[in-house]
C-alpha positions as CSV (number, residue, x, y, z in Angstrom):
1,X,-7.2,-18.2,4.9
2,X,-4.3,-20.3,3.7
3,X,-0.8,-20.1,5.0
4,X,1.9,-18.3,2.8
5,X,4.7,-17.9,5.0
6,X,5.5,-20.2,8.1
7,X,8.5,-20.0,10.6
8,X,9.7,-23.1,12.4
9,X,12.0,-22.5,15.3
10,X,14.2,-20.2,13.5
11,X,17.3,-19.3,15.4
12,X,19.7,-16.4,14.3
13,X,23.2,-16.1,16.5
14,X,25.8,-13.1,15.8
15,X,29.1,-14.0,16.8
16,X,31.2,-11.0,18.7
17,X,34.5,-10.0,19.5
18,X,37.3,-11.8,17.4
19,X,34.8,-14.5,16.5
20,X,34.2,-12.2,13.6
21,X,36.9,-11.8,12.5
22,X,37.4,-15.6,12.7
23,X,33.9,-16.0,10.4
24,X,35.2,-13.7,8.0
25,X,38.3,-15.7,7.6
26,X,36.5,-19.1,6.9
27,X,37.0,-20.2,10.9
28,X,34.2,-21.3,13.0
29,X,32.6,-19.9,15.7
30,X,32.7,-21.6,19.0
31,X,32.3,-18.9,22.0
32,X,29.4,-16.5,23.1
33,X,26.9,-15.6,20.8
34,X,24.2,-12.7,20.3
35,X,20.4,-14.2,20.5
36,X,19.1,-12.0,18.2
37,X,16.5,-14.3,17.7
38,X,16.0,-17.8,20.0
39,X,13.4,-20.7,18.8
40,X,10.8,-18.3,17.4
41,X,7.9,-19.7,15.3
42,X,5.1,-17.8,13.6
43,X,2.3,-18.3,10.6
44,X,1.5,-15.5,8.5
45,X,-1.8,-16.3,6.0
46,X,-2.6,-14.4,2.8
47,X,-4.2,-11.3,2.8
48,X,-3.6,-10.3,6.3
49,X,-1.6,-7.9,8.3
50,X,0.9,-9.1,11.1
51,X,2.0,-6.7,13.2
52,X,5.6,-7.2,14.9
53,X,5.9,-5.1,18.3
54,X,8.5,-5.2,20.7
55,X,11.3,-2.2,22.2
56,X,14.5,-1.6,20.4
57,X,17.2,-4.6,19.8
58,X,14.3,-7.3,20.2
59,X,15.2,-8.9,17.3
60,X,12.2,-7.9,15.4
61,X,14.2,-6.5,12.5
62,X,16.5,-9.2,12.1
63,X,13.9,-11.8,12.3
64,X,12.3,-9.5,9.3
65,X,15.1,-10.3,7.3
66,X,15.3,-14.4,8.0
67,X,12.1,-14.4,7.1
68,X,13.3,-12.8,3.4
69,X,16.3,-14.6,3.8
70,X,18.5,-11.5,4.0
71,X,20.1,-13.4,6.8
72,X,20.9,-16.7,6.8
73,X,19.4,-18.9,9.5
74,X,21.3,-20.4,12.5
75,X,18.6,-22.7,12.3
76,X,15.2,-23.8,11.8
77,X,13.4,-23.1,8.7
78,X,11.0,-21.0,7.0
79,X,8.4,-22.1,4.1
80,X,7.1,-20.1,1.3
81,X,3.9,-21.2,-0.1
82,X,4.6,-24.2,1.2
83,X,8.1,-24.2,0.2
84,X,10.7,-24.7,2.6
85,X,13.2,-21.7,1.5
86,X,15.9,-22.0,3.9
87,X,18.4,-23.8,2.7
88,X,18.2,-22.3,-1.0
89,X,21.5,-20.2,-2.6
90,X,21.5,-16.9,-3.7
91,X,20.7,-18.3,-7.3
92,X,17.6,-20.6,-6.2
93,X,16.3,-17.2,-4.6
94,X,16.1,-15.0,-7.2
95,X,12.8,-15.8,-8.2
96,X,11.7,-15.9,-4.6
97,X,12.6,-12.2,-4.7
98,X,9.4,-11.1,-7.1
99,X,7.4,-12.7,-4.0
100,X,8.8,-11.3,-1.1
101,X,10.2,-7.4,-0.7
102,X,11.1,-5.3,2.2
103,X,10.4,-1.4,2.7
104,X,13.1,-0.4,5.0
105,X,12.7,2.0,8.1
106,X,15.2,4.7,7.3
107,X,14.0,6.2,3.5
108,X,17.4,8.5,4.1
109,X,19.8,5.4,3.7
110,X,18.1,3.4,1.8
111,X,17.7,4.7,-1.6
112,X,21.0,5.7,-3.5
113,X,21.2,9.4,-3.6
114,X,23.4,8.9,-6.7
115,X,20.9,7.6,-8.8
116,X,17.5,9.1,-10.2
117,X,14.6,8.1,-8.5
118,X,13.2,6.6,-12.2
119,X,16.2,4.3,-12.4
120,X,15.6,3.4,-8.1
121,X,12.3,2.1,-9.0
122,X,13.3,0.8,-12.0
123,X,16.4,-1.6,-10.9
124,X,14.4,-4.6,-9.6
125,X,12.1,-4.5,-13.4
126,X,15.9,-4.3,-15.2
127,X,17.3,-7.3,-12.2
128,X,14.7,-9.8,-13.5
129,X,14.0,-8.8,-16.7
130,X,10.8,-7.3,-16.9
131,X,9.7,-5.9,-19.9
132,X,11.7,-3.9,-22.5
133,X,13.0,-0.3,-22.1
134,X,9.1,1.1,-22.9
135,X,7.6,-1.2,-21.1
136,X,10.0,-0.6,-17.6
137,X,9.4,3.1,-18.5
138,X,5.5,2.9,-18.2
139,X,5.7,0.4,-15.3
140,X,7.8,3.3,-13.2
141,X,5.2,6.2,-13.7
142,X,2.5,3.7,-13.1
143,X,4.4,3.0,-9.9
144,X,4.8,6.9,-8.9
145,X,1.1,7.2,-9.7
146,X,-0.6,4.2,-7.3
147,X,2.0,5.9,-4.4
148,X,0.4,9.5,-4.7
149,X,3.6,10.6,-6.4
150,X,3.6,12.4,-9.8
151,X,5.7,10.5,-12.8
152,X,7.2,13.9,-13.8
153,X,9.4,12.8,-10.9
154,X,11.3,10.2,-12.6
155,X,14.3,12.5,-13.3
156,X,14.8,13.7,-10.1
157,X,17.1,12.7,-7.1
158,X,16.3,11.4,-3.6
159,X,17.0,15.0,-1.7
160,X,14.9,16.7,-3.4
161,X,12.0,15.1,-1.5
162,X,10.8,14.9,1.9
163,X,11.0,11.8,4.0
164,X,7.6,10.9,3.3
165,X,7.9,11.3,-0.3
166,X,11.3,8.7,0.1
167,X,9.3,6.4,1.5
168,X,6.9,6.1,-1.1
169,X,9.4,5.8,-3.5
170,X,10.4,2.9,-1.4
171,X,7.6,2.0,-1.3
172,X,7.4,2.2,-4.8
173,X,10.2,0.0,-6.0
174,X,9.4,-2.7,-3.1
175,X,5.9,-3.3,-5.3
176,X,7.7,-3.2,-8.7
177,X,7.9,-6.5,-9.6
178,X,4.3,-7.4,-8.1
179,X,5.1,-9.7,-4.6
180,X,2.7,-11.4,-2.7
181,X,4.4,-10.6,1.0
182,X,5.9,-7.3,2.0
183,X,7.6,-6.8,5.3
184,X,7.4,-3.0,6.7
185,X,10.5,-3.0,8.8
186,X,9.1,0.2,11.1
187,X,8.4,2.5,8.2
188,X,7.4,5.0,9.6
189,X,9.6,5.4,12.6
190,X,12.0,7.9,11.0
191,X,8.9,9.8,9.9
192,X,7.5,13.9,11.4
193,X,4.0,12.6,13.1
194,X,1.9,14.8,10.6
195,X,3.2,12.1,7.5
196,X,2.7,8.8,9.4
197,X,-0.7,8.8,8.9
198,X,-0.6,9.4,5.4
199,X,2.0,6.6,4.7
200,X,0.0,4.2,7.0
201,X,-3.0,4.6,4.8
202,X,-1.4,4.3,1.7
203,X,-0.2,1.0,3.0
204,X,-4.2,0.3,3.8
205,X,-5.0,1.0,0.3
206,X,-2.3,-0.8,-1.6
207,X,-3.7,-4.0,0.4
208,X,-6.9,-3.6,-0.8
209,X,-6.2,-2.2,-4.5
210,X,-3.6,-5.5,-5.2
211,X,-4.7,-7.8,-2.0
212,X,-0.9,-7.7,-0.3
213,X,0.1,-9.4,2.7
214,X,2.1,-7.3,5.5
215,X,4.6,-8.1,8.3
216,X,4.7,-4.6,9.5
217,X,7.1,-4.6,12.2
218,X,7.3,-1.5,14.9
219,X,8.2,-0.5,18.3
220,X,5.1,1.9,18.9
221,X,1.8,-0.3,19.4
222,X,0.4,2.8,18.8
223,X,0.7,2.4,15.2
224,X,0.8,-1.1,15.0
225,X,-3.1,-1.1,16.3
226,X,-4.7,0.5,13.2
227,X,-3.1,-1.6,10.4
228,X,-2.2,-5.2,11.4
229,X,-5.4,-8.3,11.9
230,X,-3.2,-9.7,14.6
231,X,-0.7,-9.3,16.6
232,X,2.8,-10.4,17.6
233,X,5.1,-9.4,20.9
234,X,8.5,-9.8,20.7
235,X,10.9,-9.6,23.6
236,X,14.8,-10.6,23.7
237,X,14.3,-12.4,20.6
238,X,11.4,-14.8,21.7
239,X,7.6,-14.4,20.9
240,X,5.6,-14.1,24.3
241,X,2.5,-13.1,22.9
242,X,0.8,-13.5,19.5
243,X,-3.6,-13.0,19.0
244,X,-5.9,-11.1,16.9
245,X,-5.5,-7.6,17.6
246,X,-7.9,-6.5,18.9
247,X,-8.4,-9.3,21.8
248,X,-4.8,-8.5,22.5
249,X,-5.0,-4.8,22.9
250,X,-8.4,-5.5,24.9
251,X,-7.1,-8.4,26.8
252,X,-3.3,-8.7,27.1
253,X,-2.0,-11.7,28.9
254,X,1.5,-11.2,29.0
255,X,2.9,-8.4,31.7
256,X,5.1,-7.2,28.7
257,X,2.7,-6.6,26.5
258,X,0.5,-4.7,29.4
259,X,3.5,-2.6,29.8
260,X,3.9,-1.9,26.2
261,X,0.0,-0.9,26.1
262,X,0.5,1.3,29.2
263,X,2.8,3.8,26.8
264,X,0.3,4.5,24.2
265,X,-0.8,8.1,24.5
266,X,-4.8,8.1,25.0
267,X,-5.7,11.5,23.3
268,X,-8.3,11.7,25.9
269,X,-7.1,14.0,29.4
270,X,-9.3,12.5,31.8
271,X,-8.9,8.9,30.7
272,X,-5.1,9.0,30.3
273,X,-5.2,10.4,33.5
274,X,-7.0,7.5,35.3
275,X,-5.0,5.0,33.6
276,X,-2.3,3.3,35.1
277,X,1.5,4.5,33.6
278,X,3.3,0.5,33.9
279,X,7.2,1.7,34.4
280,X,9.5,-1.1,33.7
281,X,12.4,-1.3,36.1
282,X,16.2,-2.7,35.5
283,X,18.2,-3.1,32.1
284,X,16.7,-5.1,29.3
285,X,19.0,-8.4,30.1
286,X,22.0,-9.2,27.7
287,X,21.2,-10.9,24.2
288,X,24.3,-13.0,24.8
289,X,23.6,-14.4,28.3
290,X,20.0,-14.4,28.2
291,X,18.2,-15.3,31.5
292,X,17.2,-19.3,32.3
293,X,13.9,-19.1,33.1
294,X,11.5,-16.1,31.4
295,X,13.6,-13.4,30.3
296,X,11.2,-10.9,31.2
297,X,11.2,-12.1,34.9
298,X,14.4,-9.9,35.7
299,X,11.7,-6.7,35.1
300,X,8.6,-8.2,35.8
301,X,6.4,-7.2,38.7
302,X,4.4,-10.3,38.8
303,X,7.4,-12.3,38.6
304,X,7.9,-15.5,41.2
305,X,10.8,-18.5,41.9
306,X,9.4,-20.3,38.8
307,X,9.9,-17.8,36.2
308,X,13.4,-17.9,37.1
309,X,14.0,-21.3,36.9
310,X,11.6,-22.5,34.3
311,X,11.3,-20.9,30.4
312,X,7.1,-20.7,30.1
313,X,6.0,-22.3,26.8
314,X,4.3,-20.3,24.3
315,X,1.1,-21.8,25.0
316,X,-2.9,-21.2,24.3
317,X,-4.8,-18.4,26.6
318,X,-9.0,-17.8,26.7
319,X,-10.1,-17.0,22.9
320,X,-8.6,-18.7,20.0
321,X,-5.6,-17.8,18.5
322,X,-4.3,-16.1,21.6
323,X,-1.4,-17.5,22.6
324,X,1.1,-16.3,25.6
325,X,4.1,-16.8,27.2
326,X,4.0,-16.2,30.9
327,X,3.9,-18.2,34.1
328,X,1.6,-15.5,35.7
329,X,-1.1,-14.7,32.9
330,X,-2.8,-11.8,33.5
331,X,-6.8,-11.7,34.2
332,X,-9.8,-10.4,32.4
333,X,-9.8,-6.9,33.5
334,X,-12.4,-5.8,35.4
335,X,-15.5,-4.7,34.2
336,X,-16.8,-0.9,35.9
337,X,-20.3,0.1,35.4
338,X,-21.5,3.8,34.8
């Protein structure tokens, strides 16, 4: 599969305190910085499904939106089709924006509850002039149809719908104007657990109906397990483990990701019972003093003088494409017979 999207050592740093306010008055930032997210670099080919994993305030969301350009990078750069996109204005990315849409996590907050849900899904069409008034009209119920919604909906307003329904309008208006690359930042988070299901496969089938690419990002690997072709773990804004998905969530070789594996309910009793519960210990470090060596290291059980000292290169581990972090990689597990 050829590469659409490529990151190359993108960097994004927040400034806090007064530094701000400094920013917002045309000054430059000088002192301590949030490393949201630190030297990260990641392919994503066409047609497939990357999942993002990784607790809350990784940096998972925010590299979502460098990747869209929402944010603009501290540095590195990110390619498009093998364009490099990163230093292009707001003007230069308007057409970028019929390629590349985001669904957002919260469908509460992020559809206008003063507008109909017609003219919601209808804004990007009217944005980059798509089509005449009919034209926009029959594009909008087509659009309510292929999400399981009914087009005698147009005229209605976001709360009169339930959280799943929000999120296919989201859904919705992110494939109005046809993109190639859609980034699910955790949709499915803010969801009851008797809906996710439902919105995960209508993701499955909208990839396979109009041959979509995902980044679906989320903090449950869990879900990330039954919709993505490979894998991603994020921690403290770096990437220490990346594979197919199924090698990883067979074979982890990061301790992180172990842990992260260790919290996903097994509906089986006896089996979840047998199965070792990994607790982390200690306070995820701070994003503004991260630590020298592997940031893990501060909560890692396997962790020695070297992970300290030196950062671990993102490096290659047993099959192909599986690529990890870690001074201390984890072994094959072992093998019990019946």
């Amino acid at each position: 599969m050829t590469v659409l999207l490529r990151a190359s050592n993108v960097q994004k740093y927040f400034p806090v305190g007064r530094q701000m306010l400094g920013r917002a008055s045309g000054g430059r930032s000088s002192g301590p910085r949030v490393r949201a997210v630190d030297d990260v670099s990641i392919e994503v080919r066409t047609g497939e499904t990357l999942g993002l994993v990784g607790e809350s305030g990784c940096g998972k969301s925010t590299l979502g939106r460098c990747l869209v350009r929402l944010h603009t990078l501290t540095s590195g750069s990110v390619s498009f089709e093998g364009h490099d996109i990163s230093g292009l204005s707001r003007r230069e990315l308007r057409p970028l924006r019929r390629e590349m849409q985001m669904v957002f996590q919260d469908p509460y907050a992020s559809l206008n509850p003063r507008k109909r849900v017609g003219t919601i899904i209808a804004g990007p069409l009217r944005i980059h002039r798509q089509g005449n008034r009919t034209q926009v009209r029959d594009r909008v119920a087509e659009l309510l149809e292929l999400v399981g919604l009914s087009p005698e909906h147009v005229n209605r307003y976001p709360h009169e719908f339930s959280g799943g329904q929000r999120q296919r309008i989201g859904v919705a208006r992110a494939l109005a104007l046809r993109p190639k690359l859609i980034i699910a930042d955790e949709p499915v988070s803010a969801l009851d657990v008797s809906i996710r299901a439902q919105v995960i496969n209508l993701f499955d089938d909208l990839q396979d109906e109009l041959g979509l690419t995902y980044i679906f990002i989320a903090h449950d690997l869990g879900v990330v397990r039954h919709v993505s072709d490979r894998i991603a773990v994020m921690y403290l804004g770096k990437i220490v483990e990346i594979a197919p998905a199924e090698d990883l969530l067979a074979r982890p070789v990061h301790p992180y990701t172990e842990a992260l594996l260790s919290a996903v309910p097994v509906p089986d009793p006896e089996l979840s019972a047998r199965r070792e519960q990994i607790v982390l210990e200690g306070d995820v470090p701070s994003p503004v003093e991260p630590p020298a060596g592997c940031r893990f290291a501060p909560r890692c059980r396997y962790a020695t003088e070297i992970c300290a000292a030196e950062e671990p290169p993102l490096v290659p581990h047993r099959g192909p494409g599986h690529l990890a972090a870690c001074h201390h990689p984890l072994g094959p597990p072992q093998m019990t017979t019946a």
